[in-house]
C-alpha positions, 0 to 999 in steps of 0.5 A: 035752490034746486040742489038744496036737498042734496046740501042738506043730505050732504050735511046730514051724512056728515053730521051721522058720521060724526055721531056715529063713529066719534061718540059711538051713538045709540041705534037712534042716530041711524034715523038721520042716515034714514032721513038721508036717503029719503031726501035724496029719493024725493029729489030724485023723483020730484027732479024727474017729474018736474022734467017731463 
């Protein structure tokens, strides 16, 4: 459970990497590699604080 976010991040890198260079996508597609990052950010400072 607790590398869940990591798995959905993963998923979603994929997911963007796919719509970006296999359909040539609009600049809205980037929102998922936003999401992406945020993830991956919370988990890390969520995995810090819960730590301590």
């Amino acid at each position: 459970m607790k590398n869940l976010l990591y798995v959905i991040a993963g998923l979603l890198l994929i997911i963007w990497g796919i719509i970006y260079w296999g359909f040539n996508a609009s600049s809205a597609v980037h929102i998922i590699l936003v999401l992406v990052g945020l993830i991956i950010i919370i988990r890390l400072v969520f995995n810090k604080q819960f730590s301590k």
